[in-house]
N, C-alpha and C positions, 0 to 999 in steps of 0.2 A: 504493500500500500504506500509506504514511504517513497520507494523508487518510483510508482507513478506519478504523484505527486509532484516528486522533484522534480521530476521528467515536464510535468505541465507546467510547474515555478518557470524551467528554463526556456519554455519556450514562450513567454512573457517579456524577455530582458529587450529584444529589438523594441519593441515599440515604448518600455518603459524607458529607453535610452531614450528616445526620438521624444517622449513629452519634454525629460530632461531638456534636453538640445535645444528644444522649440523656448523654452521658459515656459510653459502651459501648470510645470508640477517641479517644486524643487527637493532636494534630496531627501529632507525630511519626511513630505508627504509621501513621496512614492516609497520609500521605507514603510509607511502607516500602509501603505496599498498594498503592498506585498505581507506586508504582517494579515494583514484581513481576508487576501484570497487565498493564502495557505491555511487560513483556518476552516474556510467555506469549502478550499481543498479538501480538505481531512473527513469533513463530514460528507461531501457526497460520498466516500470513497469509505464509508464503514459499510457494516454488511447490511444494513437494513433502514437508509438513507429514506428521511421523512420530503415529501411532497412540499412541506414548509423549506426545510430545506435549502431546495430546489429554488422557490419562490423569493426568501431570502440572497439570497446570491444574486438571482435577477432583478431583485428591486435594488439591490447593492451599486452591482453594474451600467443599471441606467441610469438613475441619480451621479455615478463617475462622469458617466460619458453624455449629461447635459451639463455639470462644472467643465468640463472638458472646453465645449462647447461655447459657453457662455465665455473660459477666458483666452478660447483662440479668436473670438470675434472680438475682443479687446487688444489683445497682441496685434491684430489685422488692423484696426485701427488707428492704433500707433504707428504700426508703419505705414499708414497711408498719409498720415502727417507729414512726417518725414520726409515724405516722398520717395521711398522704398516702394521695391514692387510687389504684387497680391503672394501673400500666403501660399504655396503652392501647397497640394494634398500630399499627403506621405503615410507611413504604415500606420502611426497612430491616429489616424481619420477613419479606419475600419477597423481596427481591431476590435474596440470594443461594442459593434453590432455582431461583430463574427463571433465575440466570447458569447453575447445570451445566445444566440443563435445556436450555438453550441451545447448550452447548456437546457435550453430548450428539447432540441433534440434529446438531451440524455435523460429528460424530465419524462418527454411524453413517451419514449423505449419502455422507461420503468414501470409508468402510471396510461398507460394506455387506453383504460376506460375511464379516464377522467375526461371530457365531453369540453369540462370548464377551461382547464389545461390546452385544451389542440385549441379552442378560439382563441384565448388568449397567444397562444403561439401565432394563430394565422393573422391575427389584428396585431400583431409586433411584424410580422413581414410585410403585410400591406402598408403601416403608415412607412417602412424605410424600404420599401418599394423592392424587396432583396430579391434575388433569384431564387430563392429556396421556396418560393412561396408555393409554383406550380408542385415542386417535389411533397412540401407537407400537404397539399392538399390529396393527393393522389393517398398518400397515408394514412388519411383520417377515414376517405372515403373505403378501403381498406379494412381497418379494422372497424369502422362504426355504418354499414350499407345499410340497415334497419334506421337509422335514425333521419327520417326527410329533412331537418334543417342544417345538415350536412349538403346534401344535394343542393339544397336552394343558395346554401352559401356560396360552394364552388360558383354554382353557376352565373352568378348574380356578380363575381368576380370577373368569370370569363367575359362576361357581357359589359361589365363598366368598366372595366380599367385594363383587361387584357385588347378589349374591344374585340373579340372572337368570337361571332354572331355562332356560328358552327360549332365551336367546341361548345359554348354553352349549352347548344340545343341538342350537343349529344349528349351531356352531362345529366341534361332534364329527363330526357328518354330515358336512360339509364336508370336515371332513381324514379324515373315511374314503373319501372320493369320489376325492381327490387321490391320499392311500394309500392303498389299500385290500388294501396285502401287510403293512401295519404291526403285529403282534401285539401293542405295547402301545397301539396304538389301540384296537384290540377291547375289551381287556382294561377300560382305563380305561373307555370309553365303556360299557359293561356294571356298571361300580363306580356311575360318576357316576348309570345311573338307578335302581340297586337303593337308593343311598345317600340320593334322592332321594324315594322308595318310604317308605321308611324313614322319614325326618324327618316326610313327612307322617303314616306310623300313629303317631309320637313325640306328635306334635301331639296326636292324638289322645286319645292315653292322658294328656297333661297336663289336658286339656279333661273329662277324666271321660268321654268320647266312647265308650272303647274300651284295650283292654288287649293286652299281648305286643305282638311286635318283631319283625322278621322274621330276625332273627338268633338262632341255636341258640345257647345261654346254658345249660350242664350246671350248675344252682344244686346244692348241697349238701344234705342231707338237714335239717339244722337250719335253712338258710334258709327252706325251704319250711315246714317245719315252723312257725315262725315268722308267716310269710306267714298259714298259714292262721288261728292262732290270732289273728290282728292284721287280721282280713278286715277289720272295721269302718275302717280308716285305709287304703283304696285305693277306699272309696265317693265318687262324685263330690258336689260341695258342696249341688249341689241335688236329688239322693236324697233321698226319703222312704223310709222303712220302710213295705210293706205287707204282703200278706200274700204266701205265699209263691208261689203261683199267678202273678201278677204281676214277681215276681222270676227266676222261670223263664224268664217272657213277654222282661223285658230281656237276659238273658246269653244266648237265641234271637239276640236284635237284636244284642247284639257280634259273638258269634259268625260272623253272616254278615257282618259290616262284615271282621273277619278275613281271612275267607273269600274276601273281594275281595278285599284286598291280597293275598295269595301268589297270587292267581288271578290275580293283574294280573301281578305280582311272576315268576307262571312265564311267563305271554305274552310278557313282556318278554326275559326271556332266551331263553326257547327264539328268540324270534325273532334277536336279536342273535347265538345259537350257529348259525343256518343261515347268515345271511350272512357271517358269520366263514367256516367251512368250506367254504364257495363260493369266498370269496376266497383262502384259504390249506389249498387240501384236502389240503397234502403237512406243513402244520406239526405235529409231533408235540407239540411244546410248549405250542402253542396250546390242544389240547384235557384235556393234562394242566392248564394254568393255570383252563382253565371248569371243568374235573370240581371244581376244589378250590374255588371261589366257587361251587358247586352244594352241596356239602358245608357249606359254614359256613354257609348260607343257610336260614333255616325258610320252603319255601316250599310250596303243593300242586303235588301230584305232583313232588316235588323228586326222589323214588328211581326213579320210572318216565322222567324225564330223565337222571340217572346210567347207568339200565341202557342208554338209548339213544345215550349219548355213550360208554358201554364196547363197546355194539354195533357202533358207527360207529368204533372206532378198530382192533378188530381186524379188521373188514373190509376198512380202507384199509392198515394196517401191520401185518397180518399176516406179512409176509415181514422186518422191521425187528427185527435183536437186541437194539435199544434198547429199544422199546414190551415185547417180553419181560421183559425185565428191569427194566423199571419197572415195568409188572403180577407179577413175581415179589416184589419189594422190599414192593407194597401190604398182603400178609401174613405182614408182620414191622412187629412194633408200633414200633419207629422203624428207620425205614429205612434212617438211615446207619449204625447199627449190624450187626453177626451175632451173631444169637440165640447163648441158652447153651444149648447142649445138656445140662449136666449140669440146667437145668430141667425141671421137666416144659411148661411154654407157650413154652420157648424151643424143646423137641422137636417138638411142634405146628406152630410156625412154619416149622422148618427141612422138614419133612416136606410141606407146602402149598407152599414154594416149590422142592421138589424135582419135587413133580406137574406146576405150570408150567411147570419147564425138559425135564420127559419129553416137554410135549405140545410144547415148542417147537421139540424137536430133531425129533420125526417131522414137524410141520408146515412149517417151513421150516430146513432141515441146512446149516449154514456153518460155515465156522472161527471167527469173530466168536464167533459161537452157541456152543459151543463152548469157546470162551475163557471166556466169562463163565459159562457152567456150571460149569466146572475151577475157576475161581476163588472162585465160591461155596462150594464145596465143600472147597476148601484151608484157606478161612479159619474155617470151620466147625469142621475136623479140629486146624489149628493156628492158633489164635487168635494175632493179632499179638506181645500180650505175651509165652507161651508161645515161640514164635520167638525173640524175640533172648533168652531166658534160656536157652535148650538149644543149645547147642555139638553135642552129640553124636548120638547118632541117635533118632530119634522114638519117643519112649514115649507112646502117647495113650493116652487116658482109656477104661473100657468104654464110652461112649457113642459113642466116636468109631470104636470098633470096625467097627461094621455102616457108617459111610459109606466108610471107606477101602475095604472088598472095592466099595462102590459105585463111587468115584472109580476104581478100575483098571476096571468095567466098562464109564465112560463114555472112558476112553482108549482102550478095543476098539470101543467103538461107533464112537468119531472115525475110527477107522481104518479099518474095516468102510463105514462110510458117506463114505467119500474124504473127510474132513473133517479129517483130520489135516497140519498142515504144521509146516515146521523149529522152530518157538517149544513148540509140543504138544508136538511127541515129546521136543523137550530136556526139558518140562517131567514128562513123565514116567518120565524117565530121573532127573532127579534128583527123586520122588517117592519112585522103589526107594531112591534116594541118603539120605534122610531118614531111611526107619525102616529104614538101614540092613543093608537087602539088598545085596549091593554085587554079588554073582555075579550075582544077576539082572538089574541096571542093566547088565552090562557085555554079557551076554547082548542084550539088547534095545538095546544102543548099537551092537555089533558088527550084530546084523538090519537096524537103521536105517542104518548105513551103507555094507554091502555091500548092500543091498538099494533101494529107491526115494527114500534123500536120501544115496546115494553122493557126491554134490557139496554137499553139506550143510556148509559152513565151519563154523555153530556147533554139530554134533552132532561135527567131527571133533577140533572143539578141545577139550568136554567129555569125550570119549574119552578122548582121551591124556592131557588134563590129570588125570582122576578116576586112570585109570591110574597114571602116574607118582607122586601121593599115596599111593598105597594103597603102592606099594614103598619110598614113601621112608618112610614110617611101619612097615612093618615091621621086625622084629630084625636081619635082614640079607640084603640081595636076593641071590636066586639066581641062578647062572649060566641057567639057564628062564627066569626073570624078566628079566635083563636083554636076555636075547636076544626074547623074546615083545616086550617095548615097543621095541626095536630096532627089529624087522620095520615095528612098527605108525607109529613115525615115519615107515619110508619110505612105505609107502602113503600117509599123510596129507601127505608133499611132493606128494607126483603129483597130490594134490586142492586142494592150498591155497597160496596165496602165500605166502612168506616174511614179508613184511611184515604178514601179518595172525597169524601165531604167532610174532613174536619172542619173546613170556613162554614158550612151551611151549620155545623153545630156552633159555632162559635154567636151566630147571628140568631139562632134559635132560643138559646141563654138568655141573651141579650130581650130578645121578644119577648119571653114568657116570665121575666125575672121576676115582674111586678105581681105574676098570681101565684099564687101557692098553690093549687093546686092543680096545676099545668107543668110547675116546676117539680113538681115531687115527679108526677108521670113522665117527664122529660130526663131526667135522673133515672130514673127504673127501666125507662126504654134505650137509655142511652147504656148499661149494663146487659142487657140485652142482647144489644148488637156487638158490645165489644167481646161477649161469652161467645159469639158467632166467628167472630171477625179477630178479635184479638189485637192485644195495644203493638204499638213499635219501639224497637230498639235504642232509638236515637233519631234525633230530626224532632219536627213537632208533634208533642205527644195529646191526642184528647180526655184522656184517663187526666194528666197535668191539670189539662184546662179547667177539667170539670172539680178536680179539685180548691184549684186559686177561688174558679168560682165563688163554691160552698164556703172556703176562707173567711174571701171577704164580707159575704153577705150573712153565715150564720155562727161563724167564731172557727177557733179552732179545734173544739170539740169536734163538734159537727164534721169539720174536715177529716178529722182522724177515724172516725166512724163510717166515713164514705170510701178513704181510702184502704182500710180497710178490706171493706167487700170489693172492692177493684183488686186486688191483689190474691185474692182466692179466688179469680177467674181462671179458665185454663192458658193462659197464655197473657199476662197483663200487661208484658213489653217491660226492659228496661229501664226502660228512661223515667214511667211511673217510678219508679224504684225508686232514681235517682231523685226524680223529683222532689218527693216524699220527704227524702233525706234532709235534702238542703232544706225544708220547709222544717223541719224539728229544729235543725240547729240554729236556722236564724230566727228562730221561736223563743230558744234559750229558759223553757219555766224548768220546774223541778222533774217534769215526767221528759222530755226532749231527748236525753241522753240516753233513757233503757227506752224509749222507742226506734231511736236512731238504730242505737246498738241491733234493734229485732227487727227491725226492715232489713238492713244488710245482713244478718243472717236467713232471713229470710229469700235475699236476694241473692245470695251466693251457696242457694239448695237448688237453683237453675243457672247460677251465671258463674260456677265454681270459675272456674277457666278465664273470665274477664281480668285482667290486669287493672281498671280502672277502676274496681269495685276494691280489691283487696287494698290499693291504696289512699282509696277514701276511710275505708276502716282504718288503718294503721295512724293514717293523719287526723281522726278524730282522736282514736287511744292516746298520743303523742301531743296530741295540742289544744282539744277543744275539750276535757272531759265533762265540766259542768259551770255554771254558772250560780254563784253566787249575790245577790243583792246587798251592798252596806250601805247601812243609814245613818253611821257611826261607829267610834271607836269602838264599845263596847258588844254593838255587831258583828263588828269585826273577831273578837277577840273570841264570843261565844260560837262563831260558824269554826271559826279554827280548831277548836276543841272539838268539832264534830269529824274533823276529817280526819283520815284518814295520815298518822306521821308521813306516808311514803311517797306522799301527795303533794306535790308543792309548783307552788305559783311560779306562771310565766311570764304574766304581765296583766299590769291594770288599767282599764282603760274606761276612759271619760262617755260620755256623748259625742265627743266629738275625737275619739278615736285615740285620743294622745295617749302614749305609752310610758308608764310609770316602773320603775323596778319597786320589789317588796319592800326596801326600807321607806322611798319614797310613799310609797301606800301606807306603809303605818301613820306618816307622818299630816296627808293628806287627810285619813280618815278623822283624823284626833281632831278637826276643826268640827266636822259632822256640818260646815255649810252646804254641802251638798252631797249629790247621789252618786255612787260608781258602783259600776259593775266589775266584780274580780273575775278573770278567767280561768281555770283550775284548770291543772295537768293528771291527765287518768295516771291511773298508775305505772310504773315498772313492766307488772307482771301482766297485767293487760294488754298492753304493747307488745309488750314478747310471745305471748300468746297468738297473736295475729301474727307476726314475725312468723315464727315455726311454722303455724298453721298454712302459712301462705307458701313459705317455700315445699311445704310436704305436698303441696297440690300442683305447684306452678313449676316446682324442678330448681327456681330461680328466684329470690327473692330481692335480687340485689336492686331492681326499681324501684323498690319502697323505698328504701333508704338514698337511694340519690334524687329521688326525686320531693321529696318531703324537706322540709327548706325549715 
């Protein structure tokens, strides 16, 4: 390795001479130069030479040889002061394009399917224009003939800079032979010889030969205007004026020179649009990309080519809501927009691409189909802006009038023609929902769900949910009212998991908070489904909820009583567990501690194996074990006597959280102006207890202890 090395050091010394000589680099730098490419030396030349590497060395290289650069155009300058003659070229003028070059080469030898690698090499020969360039290309296409922007790049070289109309169009061919499922193969190789086409009638029309372009070029009325008056300055140089006989006889002769090119111009594509289509007869894309290089293109018979690429596309994708709906979009003047209807050419529009979506839905009837009709049609009625400024229910426009009775005629159609599924009918459930029908969305939501999407999760969620809005917003629910959405919770348990209406129970609490005895049966029924359904592990729990509930509203007895019977459920989830827990300890009375302590053993009779659980026990043992109240010194002194010797304080803390050590607490308490709370440490053997316990089960206990702070 060393002897190679050397061997590449020494073949370094001419040109590191010639910076010397030049004054470009004096003896110190080129010392630092050769210190840095023996090192970059060394590393290509271990046994398993990184890709960086490689890259490093090259960005080394050329940052050298633009300093290079920058101070032989300063030296040159000097001597042109002087009046000394140009800088002539010498060895260190190439070498340092010849080192990446080099190094290039031995990058993409090693790293051969690096894709990122060969461009970068061939965009380093193209901007210094080297000879290597035709060699690396030939290489890439070599080892990388699957990849079409390989092909396009050669070719697209040969074509602009090599100027080799032939080699590039053999290059195309080629990689359309290899791909021939490539769509921007086609696409390019179709550009390359229209663009081709092209340059040559350019030529022309520079030449005085011949006039126009085969590109559609909409000039303005004062250009041409222009034009005509200014005919005399587009006559070619060696025009004579004759008479006018004569001058008919020449714009005859352009004319059919014309005539050729789009005549070539259309052979040329039509031929290239069949064997496109042969090769990719399922690409919808494909023929949308030609229809629109037919369009931009002034060529003969360019509309009797249109009509037979629009004829061939809905013969082959006719059954496709896509190809619909991009033939529906083509009569609307920019297509990613919706027409205004309050125009009169936006009405137009909207009305030609409603005739599309009639014929699309009797010709080929899908939900897809469907969907994108509904949506047309929504956005039309409520334009986006429109939407998020109305909160409240749909006031549309008279224009929008006559599409909404549409838009509920194509929701009967969807239905009529089994094209309706769970996303539709929601969607036209809250369409009644918009302008505001509310009896009739509930009507049509109650048919949908007692009738054919009876197991419908998201028609039964928007049910109860629009339900329950509607009562919580009015003056004051009635006993009907609350009993009517009662009913209708239960039927939607019997359809739906719990876990997927947690929010619908959250709103249901909230509704029925104020009766009692709505809320007891909401609580009962709510135990019910989770004995069906069962809590979860983690994420948002409703066993939790419904406990915070009970909480706040009827003490913490009450909570413990409820939670309770949610945990001799068969499956009560976790995260109750957890919940439960943290609600004892930031409870803090005298019973808190031997509940805590019985939920987690309770919790760890199914969650042995949790990690998270054994360390909430250890860090109760260890740091939370009880709470004591003092009202003063003498408080103080008689809880102490109650404890346990082995038992001792970790810290005292205020209201407002500040942390005391024990002597300070003596000293604090002895005033008795105020209230603290002592925090007690469980014991020793409690602690250790879960300790052992944890490691006999877990294998590993050492997370308790690094993780407990």
């Amino acid at each position: 390795m060393a002897d190679v090395v050397q061997y590449r050091m020494e073949r370094m010394v001419p040109e590191l001479d010639d910076l010397e000589r030049r004054g470009l680099f004096n003896r110190r730098e080129i010392a630092e130069i050769v210190k840095a490419r023996r090192k970059f030396e060394y590393r290509l030349k271990r046994p398993s030479p990184l890709k960086q590497d490689f890259l490093e060395y090259i960005e080394y290289e050329k940052q050298l040889d633009r300093l290079r650069l920058l101070r032989r155009k300063s030296v040159s300058r000097e001597l042109k002061e002087k009046g000394n003659k140009k800088m002539k070229k010498s060895v260190s003028d190439f070498a340092g394009v010849r080192r990446i070059i080099e190094i290039y080469r031995m990058a993409t030898s090693r790293f051969k399917g690096d894709l990122q690698l060969w461009f970068q090499y061939l965009e380093f020969c193209k901007e210094r224009k080297n000879g290597r360039m035709k060699k690396a290309l030939a290489q890439v296409m070599r080892f990388h003939p699957k990849v079409p922007a390989v092909w396009i790049y050669a070719a697209a070289w040969e074509f602009d800079h090599n100027l080799n109309v032939a080699a590039a169009r053999a290059i195309m061919q080629s990689g359309l032979r290899v791909c021939p499922t490539s769509e921007d193969l086609w696409v390019e190789y179709l550009r390359m010889e229209l663009t081709f086409l092209n340059k040559l009638k350019m030529r022309k029309v520079i030449l005085g030969e011949d006039d126009g372009t085969l590109v559609r070029d909409d000039k303005d009325a004062e250009e041409k205007q222009w034009q005509d008056e200014n005919e005399d300055l587009f006559m070619s140089l060696d025009e004579k004026k004759e008479d006018s006989n004569e001058l008919n006889v020449q714009n005859e002769h352009v004319d059919k020179k014309l005539d050729f090119f789009r005549e070539h111009g259309f052979s040329i594509l039509h031929t290239v649009y069949k064997g496109a289509i042969d090769a990719l007869p399922s690409s919808l894309s494909l023929r949308k990309k030609f229809l629109e290089i037919v369009e931009a293109t002034d060529l003969a018979h360019s509309e009797e080519l249109q009509r037979e690429i629009l004829a061939d596309m809905r013969r082959d994708f006719f059954k496709d809501p896509e190809y619909w709906e991009w033939l529906a979009r083509l009569k609307i003047s920019d297509p990613q927009t919706t027409p205004d209807i309050s125009l009169e050419t936006g009405l137009s529009q909207v009305d030609d691409v409603v005739q599309v979506y009639e014929e699309a839905i009797q010709i080929a009837p899908s939900v897809l189909m469907f969907n994108k009709y509904i949506k047309f049609l929504m956005d039309v009625i409520i334009p986006k802006g429109e939407e998020m400024q109305n909160s409240g229910p749909l006031a549309p426009s008279s224009p929008a009038t006559e599409y909404i009775a549409h838009l509920l005629e194509v929701f009967d159609k969807a239905e009529t023609m089994d094209c309706l599924d769970e996303g539709l009918a929601s969607q036209n459930i809250m369409f009644y929902l918009q302008m505001g029908k509310f009896d009739e969305a509930m009507k049509l939501a109650e048919k949908f769900c007692e009738g054919r999407f009876s197991n419908a999760k998201q028609l039964w969620i928007l049910r109860v949910t629009e339900q329950m809005k509607h009562i919580a917003n009015s003056a004051g629910p009635s006993k009907a009212d609350l009993s009517s959405t009662f009913d209708l919770l239960k039927k939607m348990v019997k359809k739906v998991a719990v876990s997927d209406v947690e929010s619908i129970w959250v709103m249901a609490l909230e509704l029925f908070a104020n009766d009692k005895k709505y809320s007891g049966k909401l609580l009962d029924l709510s135990l019910v489904s989770l004995a069906k359904d069962g809590g979860t592990d983690d994420g948002f729990s409703l066993p939790a909820t419904l406990v915070d509930f009970i909480h706040r509203k009827n003490g913490i007895q009450q909570a413990r009583d409820f939670y309770r019977r949610l945990i001799t459920l068969p499956h009560p989830g976790l995260a109750i567990f957890k919940h439960c827990i943290d609600l004892e300890i930031s409870t803090g009375d005298n019973d808190s501690l031997a509940n805590a302590r019985k939920l987690l053993e309770s919790a760890l009779t199914t969650y042995s194996k949790d990690i998270s659980l054994w360390r909430e026990y250890y860090s109760l043992e260890t740091k939370v074990g009880f709470l004591l109240y003092l009202d003063g010194y003498a408080d103080l002194l008689r809880q102490l006597s109650r404890v346990d010797p082995k038992v001792e304080f970790v810290q005292i803390r205020m209201y407002s959280s500040t942390e005391l050590t024990k002597d300070e607490v003596t000293e604090e308490v002895k005033g008795g102006s105020y209230r603290r709370i002592a925090t007690v440490m469980g014991t020793s053997e409690t602690a250790n207890a879960v300790y052992w316990r944890a490691k006999k089960v877990l294998g590993d206990a050492s997370l308790l202890t690094t993780s407990v702070q």
